[in-house]
C-alpha positions as CSV (number, residue, x, y, z in Angstrom):
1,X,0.0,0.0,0.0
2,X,1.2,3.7,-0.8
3,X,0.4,6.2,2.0
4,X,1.8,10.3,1.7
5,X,3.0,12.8,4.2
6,X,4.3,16.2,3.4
7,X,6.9,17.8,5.5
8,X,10.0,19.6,5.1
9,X,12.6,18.3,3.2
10,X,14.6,17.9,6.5
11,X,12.2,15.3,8.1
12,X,11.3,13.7,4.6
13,X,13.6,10.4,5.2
14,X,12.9,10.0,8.7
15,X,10.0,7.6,9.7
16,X,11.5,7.4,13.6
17,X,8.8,9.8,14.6
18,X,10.1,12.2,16.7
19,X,7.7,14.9,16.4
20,X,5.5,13.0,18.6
21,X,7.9,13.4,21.5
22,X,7.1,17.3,21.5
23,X,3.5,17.9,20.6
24,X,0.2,15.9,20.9
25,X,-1.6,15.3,17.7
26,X,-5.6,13.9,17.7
27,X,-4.3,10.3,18.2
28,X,-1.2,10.6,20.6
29,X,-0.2,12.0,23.6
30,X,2.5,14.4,23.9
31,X,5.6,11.4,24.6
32,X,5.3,9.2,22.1
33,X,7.0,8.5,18.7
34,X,4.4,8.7,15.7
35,X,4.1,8.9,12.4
36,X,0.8,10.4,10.5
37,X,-0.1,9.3,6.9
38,X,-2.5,10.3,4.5
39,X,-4.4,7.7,2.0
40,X,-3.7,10.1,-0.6
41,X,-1.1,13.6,-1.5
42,X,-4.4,15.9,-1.5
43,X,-5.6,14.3,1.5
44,X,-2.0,14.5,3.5
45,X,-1.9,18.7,1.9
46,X,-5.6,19.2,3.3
47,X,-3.7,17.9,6.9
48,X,-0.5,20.0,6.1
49,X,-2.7,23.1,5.8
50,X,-5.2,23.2,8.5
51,X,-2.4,23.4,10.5
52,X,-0.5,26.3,8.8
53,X,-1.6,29.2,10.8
54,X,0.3,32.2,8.4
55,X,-0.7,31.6,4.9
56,X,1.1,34.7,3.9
57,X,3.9,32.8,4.8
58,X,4.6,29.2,3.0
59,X,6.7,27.1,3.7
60,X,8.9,26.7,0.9
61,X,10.8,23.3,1.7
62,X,8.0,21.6,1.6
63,X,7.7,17.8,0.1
64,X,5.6,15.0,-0.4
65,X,7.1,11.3,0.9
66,X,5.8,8.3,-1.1
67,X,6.0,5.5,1.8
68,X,5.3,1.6,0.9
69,X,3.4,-0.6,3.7
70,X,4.0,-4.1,2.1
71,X,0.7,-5.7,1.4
72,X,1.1,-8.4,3.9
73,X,1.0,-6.2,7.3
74,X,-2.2,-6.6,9.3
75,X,-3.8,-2.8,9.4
76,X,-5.9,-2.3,12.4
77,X,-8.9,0.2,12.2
78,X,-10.0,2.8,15.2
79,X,-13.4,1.1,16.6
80,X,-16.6,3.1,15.9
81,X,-17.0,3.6,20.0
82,X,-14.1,5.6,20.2
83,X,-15.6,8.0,17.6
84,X,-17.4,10.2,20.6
85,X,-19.7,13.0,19.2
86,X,-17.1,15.8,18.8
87,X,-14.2,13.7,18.8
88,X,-12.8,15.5,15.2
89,X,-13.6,19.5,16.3
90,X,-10.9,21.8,16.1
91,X,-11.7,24.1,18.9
92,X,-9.2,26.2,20.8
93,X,-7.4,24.3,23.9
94,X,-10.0,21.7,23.0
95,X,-8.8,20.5,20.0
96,X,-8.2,16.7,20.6
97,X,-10.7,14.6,22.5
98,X,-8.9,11.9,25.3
99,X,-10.5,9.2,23.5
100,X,-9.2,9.3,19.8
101,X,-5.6,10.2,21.7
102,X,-5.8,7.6,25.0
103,X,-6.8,4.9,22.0
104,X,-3.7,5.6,19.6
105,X,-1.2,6.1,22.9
106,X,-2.0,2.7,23.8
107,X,-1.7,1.8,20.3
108,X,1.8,3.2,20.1
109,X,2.7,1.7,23.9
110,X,1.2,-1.9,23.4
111,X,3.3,-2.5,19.7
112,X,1.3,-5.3,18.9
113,X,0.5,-3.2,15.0
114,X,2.7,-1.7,12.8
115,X,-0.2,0.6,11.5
116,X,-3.6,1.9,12.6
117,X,-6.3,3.0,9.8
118,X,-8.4,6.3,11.5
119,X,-10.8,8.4,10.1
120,X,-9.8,12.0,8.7
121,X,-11.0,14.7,10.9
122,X,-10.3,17.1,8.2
123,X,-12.0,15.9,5.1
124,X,-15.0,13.2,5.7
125,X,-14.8,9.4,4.2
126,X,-11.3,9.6,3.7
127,X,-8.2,8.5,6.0
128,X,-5.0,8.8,7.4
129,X,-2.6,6.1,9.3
130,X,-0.3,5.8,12.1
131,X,2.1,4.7,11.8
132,X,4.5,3.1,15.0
133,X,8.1,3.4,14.3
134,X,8.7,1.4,17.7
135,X,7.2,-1.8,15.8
136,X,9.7,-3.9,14.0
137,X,8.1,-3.9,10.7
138,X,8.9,-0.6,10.6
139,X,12.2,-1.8,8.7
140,X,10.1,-3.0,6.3
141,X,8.4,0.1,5.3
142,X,10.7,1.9,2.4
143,X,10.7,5.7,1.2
144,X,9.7,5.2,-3.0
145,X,9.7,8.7,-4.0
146,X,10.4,12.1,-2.4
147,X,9.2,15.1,-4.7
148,X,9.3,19.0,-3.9
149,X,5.5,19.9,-2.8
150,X,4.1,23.5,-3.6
151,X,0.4,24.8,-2.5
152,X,-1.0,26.7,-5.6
153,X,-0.3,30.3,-5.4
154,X,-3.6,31.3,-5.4
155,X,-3.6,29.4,-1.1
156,X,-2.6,32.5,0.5
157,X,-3.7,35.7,-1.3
């Protein structure tokens, strides 16, 4: 399976997760390695951008990270209880509900699962994946392509 991510160039061979060691995200607590990928490049850009909070000023290093999940790993999916009403608002200092981020943590912390399937909060029916880089089939898991990513320049004006 192909999944995308766009981040700067500087992060775009690195599937070791750090990030998640210094900011919580809608499925993980602040602490744990993690990393996010989208089913599809518009769908990873959609992510990349809700979270841009100058769009005056682009990031310009920006680029998109083919990743191949070999067909064979077991891919988990969140269970509809955990989907509480509200659980994909974007509201200030209440952005992320405990359930969606107490059910990926233990994800991460148990290791049984390379990846977890879960819902986009950001654009409905489609979805992203976790990906634990503390699971051994990590290894497995190989960069295909890394290409320079631009937002049109009409994102912005």
């Amino acid at each position: 399976m192909k999944v995308f991510r766009i981040t700067k160039k500087a992060y775009a061979k690195d599937l070791g997760g750090e990030g998640g060691l210094f900011a919580s995200g809608r499925w993980h607590w602040k602490g744990n390695r993690v990393v996010y990928v989208s089913e599809n490049i518009s769908l990873a850009a959609w992510e990349r951008f809700v979270h841009m909070t100058d769009l005056r000023n682009l990031p310009s290093d920006l680029v998109v990270v083919t990743i191949i999940i070999p067909d064979d790993i077991e891919i988990i999916e969140v269970p509809g209880y955990i989907l509480v009403s509200g659980w994909n608002v974007s509201e200030p200092y209440n952005f992320y509900k405990k359930e969606t981020m107490e059910f990926g943590t233990a994800f991460l912390k148990e290791n049984h699962h390379l990846v977890l399937k879960v819902p986009s909060a950001v654009v409905k029916y489609e979805y992203n994946y976790l990906l634990n880089p503390n699971h051994p089939d990590i290894e497995r898991c190989t960069i295909e392509r890394i290409e320079p990513f631009t937002f049109n320049g009409r994102i912005g004006d």
